[in-house]
Every structure is written in C-alpha cells, then in structure tokens.
C-alpha positions in Angstrom: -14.5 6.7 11.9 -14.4 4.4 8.5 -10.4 2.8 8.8 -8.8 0.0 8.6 -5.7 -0.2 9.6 -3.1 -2.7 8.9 0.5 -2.7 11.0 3.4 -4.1 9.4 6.5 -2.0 10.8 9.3 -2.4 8.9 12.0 -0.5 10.1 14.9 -1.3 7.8 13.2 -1.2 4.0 14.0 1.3 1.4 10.9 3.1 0.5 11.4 4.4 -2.9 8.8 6.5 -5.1 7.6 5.4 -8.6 10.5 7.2 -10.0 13.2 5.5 -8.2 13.4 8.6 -5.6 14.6 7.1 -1.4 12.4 8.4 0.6 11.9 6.9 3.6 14.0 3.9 5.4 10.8 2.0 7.0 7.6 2.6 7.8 5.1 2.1 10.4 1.6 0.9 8.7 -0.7 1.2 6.0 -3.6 3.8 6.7 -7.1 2.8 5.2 -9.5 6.0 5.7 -12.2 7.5 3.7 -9.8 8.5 1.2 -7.5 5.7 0.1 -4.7 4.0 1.6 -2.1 6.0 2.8 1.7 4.2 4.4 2.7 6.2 7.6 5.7 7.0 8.5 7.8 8.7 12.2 10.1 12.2 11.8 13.3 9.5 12.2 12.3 7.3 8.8 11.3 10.0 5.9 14.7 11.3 4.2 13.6 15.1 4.6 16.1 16.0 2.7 14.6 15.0 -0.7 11.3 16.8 0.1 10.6 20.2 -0.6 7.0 22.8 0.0 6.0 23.6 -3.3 5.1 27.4 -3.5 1.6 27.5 -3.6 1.6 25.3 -0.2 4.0 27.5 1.8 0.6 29.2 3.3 0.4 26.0 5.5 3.4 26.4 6.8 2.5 30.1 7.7 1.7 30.8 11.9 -2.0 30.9 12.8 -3.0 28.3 9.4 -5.8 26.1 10.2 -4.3 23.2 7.4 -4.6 19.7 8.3 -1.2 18.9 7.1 1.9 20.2 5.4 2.2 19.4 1.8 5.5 18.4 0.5 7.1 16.9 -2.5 9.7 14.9 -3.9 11.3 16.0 -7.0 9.3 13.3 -8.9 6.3 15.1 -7.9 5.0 12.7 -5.3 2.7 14.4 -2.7 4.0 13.9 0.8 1.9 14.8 4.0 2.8 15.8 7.2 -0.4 15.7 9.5 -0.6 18.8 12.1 -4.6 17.8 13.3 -6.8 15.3 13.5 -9.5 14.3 10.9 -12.6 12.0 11.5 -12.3 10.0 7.6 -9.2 7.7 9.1 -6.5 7.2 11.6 -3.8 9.5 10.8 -1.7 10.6 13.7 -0.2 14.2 14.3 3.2 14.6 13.1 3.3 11.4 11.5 4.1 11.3 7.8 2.0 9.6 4.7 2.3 8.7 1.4 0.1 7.0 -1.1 1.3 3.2 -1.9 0.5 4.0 -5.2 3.4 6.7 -5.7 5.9 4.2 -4.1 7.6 1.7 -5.8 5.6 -1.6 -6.5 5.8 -3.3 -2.9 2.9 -0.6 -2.2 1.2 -0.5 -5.1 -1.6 -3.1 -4.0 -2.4 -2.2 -0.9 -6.1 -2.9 0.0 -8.1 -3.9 3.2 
C-alpha cells in the first residue's frame, strides 16, 4: 500500500465545506492514498444531519451490495464517504468518514505529503 498518512486530531474545529456548509466538528487525519488526500473523520464528529444519499447511490445502501463505501452529500454537492471495506490504494478505515480537503473550506485546501 502507497499512503501517507499525516495525524493532526483536532477535535474541537468547525469543518465547513467550500460553500460555507458545518459538517463535521473535528477530525482525525489527513489520508494520502492512491487517489488524493482525503480528511477522516469518527460517527461522533460528521453532522449527519446535513448529509443526504443522492438517488442514484441508494443501491449501496441496499443488503447483500459489494460497495466500498456509502456515498453521501451535502446540499452544496460535496461528496461524502462512508467506508464499509477495506481497499489496498490507502489507509482508510471501516466506518470512518472522508472528505476531500479540497471541498472544505481553505484550512484543507493544501493538503499534500
């Protein structure tokens, strides 16, 4: 496995989106697999409340689906993941959540190894 990973764990900062959308309060650390960066978040820090499955992504939601993650999204259209398996490209843990730094506000938007 190609990842870096770098641990900040900041449990009391306001994740925002790009378009000014809360949600998460903290996170854990910045993922760097074999597709980007990605910040991880636990269940008790992403506001769930301001995500929603888009329809065309309910099927990984469905019993019996073989998706790597859940896909969800905040009303500013900012792709949130919820990892159900393991994948060999980088370190992303099951049940954890990600976002890319580059949909959050500008704290994120550098985020490189």
């Amino acid at each position: 496995m190609n990842s870096y990973c770098c641990t900040i764990n900041k449990p009391n900062f306001e994740v925002m989106t790009t378009g000014n959308i809360h949600v998460a309060n903290g996170f854990n650390r910045i993922v760097h697999g074999g597709r980007g960066a990605y910040v991880e978040f636990n269940d008790d820090q992403i506001l769930k409340d301001v995500l929603y499955v888009p329809k065309k992504e309910r099927w990984r939601l469905e019993p019996g689906s073989q998706a790597y993650y859940d896909e969800y999204r905040t009303s500013d259209g900012v792709k949130v993941y919820h990892q159900k398996k393991t994948v060999t490209y980088a370190d992303y843990k099951v049940g954890m959540w990600y976002i890319s730094p580059v949909k959050l506000a500008p704290q994120f938007a550098r985020c490189e190894p």
